[in-house]
Structure formats: C-alpha cells, structure tokens
C-alpha angles and dihedrals in degrees: 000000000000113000098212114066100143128105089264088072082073098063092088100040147071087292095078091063095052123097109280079247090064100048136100101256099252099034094091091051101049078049097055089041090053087049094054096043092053110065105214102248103229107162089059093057087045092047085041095045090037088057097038085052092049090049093051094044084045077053105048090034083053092052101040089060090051086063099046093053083044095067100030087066091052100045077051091059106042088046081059100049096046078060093055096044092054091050089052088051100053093045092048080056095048091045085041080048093052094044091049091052090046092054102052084045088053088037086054097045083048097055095037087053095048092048097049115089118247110232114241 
C-alpha cells in the first residue's frame, strides 16, 4: 500500500497544473516552494540550445559544401565534354573537307576517262 497518501503526492502530478481552486491545500505551496528551491538552470538550456544550433548549422554548412563540390565536378564535365564535342566537330569538317576534295578528284578522273577515245 502506498505510503504517501497525503496532498503533498500531488505536487508532482497533474494537480499542479490545475486552477488554484482545483488543488489539495498545501499542494501550491509545496509547488512554489519546489520552484524557489530549484534555481532554473539557465545557463545549462543556453549551453544545450547554443550547441544544438552549432550542430545543425555543421550540418547544413556540411552539406552545403557537398553540393558545391558537387557541382563543381560536374561543371567540370560538362566543360570537358564541350571540349570533346568540339573537337569531334572540327574533325567531322576536316574529314567533310577532305570528302568533299576526293569527290571532285574522282568526279575529274571520271569525266577525263569518259572523254578520252578508246583505241580500236
């Protein structure tokens, strides 16, 4: 059987957030009484908020680099690849160039051979 039966079981429970109507007698002074005696440590929750803050600004900084080196690498890429393209492209021209030259050699020899008389 519970030992404390008495008004001052209620300090801790759902009594001191009732009215002051609602509670035991004693209970809101043995409450005020609580509050006084413990000195709100204040320095702790500041110490406890001003590190939570630094982790999730570690965390956000952290991952705001990733990204930045993410796309760093592919800016470098693509950087690399408009240079491989262009030098596909210019060597598709010189080898367009080239055709081109070869044709007009082949479309010569053509018409010099169709033009000359074949011997009998």
């Amino acid at each position: 059987m519970p030992e404390n039966l008495g008004p001052e079981r209620f300090a801790l429970g759902p009594e001191r957030y009732a009215p002051p109507h609602h509670r035991p007698p004693d209970a809101g002074v043995k409450l005020a009484k609580q509050q006084s005696e413990a000195p709100p440590d204040t320095t702790s929750a500041t110490e406890h908020l001003d590190m939570m803050i630094r982790r999730i600004a570690m965390d956000s900084m952290t991952e705001i680099g990733r990204v930045i080196r993410e796309l760093e690498n592919i800016s470098e890429m693509l950087r690399n690849e408009s240079e491989r393209v262009s030098r596909e492209v210019s060597g598709l021209a010189s080898l367009n160039q080239e055709a081109a030259a070869a044709k007009k050699v082949i479309a010569e020899s053509l018409k010099q051979w169709k033009e000359r008389p074949f011997p009998k």
